[in-house]
N, C-alpha and C positions, 0 to 999 in steps of 0.2 A: 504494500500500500504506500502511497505518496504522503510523504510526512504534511501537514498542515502549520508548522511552524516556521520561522526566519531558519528554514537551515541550506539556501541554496535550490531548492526544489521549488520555486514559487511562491512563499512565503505564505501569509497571511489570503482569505477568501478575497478580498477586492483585487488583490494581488493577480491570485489565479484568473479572477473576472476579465481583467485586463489582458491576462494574456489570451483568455478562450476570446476573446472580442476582435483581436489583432491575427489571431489564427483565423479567423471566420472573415475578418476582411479580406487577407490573404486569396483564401481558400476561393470567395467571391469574384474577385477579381481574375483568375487562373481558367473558373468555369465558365466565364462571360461568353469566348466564342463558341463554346461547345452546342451544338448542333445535331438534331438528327440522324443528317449525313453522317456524320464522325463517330457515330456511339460503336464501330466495328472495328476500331483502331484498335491495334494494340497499347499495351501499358506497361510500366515497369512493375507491377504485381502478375506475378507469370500465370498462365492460363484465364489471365481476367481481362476481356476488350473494355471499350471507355465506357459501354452503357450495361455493362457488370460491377464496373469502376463507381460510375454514379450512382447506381444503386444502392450500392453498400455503404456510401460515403452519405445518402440522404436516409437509409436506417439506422445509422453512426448519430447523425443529427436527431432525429426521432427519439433514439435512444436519451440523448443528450436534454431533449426536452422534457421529457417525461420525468428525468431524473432532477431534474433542478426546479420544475414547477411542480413538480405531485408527488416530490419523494421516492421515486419506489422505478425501478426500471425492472420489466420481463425480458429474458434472453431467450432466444428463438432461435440458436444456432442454426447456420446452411451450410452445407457441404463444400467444402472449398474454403479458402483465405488467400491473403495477400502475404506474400513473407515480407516479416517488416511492419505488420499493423499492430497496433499496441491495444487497442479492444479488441482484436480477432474479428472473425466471424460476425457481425451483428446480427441482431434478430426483428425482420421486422415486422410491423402490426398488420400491415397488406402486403403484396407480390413489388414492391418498387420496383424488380426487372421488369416488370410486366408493363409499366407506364413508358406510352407512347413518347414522352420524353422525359426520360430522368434526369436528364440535364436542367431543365426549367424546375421542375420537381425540388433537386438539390438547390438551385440557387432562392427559389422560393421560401423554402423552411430556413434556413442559413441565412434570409434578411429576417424575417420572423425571430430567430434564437439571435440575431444579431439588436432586434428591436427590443426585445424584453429585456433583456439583460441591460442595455443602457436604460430605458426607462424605468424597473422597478431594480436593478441592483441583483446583486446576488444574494441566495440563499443559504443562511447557517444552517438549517436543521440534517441530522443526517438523509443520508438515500440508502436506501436497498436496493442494492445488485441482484437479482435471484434472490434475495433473501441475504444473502450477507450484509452487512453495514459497511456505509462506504460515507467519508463526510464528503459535503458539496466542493470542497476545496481541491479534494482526491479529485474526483469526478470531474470538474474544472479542468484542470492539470492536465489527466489523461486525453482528457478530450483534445485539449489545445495542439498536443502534440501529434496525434491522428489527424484530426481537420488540416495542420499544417503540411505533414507528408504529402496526404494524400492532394492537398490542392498542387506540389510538385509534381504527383503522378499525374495531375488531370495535365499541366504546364507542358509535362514532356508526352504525352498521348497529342497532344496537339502539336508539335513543332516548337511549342515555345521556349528552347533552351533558357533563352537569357531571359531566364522567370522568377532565378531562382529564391529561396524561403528566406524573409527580408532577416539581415544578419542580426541585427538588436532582436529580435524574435528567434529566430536559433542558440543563437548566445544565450539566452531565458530556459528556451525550451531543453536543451543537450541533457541540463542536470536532471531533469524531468526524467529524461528519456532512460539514464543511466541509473536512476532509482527505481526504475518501472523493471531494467532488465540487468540488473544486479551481478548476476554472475553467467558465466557461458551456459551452463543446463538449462539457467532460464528462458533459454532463446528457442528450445522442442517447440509445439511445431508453429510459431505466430513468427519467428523471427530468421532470417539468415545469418548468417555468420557477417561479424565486422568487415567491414571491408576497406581496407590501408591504404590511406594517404598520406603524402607528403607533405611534412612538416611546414606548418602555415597555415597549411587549408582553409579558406573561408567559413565563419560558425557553419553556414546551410550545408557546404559538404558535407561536415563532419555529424552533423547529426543526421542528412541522410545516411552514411557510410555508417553512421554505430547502428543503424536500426536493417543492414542490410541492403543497403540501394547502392548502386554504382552512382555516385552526380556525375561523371566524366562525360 
């Protein structure tokens, strides 16, 4: 679990707020072109085209809102994941592949969970995962860093190299990310192996790279 204190992981809940708000910008921003046409591209999550991609990116969200407005998220696991996603599998409440465009779909809910959170703020109370306890700051936190990834997977499905996860936002999110996958065994089966850069690397490489993506 993601710590809820000042210890480098995003500190305190308005803390987390800000970063899940600047992931969801991000993320907004990256889905803009996305299009019908395009939902058969491929992605850097292997076996998943862009409108598998959006799918799972707009029950990520769903998930996200259910947990910070009603306390309480159900998981729904599907068969399949992305190596590299820090929620795994999401589970969603309808078929999201099934929507004639997941793309409008995701950026629809993602200004919605972009609009509440700046209007009413973030929520203390805890969430249930499945039933486990999870505080909203966890929840936060996880979130930011998924919404963030994955708005690079949508970036590079589309051609847009020079997209990448704006650096004060990776630089925030790495320690996140490195709390969530703690040691190598924790990486079965949601994650790929680190993948090694050169010395420097821009924050966004390196927390694609720790979470499994090539940035190159």
């Amino acid at each position: 679990m993601v710590e809820t204190s000042g210890n480098g992981t995003g500190g305190t809940t308005p803390r987390a707020a800000e970063l899940l708000r600047r992931a969801l910008g991000y993320a907004l921003g990256t889905a803009q072109p996305v299009t019908p046409a395009l939902l058969d591209r491929p992605t850097p999550c292997a076996h998943w085209d862009l409108g598998r991609l959006m799918a799972h990116a707009d029950d990520s969200l769903r998930a996200l809102h259910e947990g910070l407005t009603e306390g309480a998220v159900a998981l729904y696991p599907k068969p399949g994941s992305c190596t590299g996603d820090p929620a795994g599998p999401a589970g969603p409440a309808g078929d999201g592949a099934g929507e004639a465009d997941p793309a409008a779909a995701f950026r629809l809910r993602a200004a919605r969970l972009l609009g509440i959170w700046t209007r009413d703020g973030p929520r203390h109370r805890p969430v249930a995962v499945a039933g486990a306890p999870l505080t909203a700051t966890a929840l936060a936190l996880t979130g930011a860093v998924e919404i963030a990834v994955h708005g690079w997977d949508i970036a590079r499905a589309t051609g847009r190299t020079a997209c990448p996860v704006p650096a004060p936002l990776a630089a925030r999110l790495l320690p996140v990310a490195r709390h969530l996958v703690p040691h190598a065994e924790a990486r079965r089966p949601l994650f790929g192996p680190e993948v090694r850069l050169a010395p420097g690397a821009p924050p966004g490489d390196r927390l694609l790279a720790f979470l499994g993506r090539d940035p190159g």
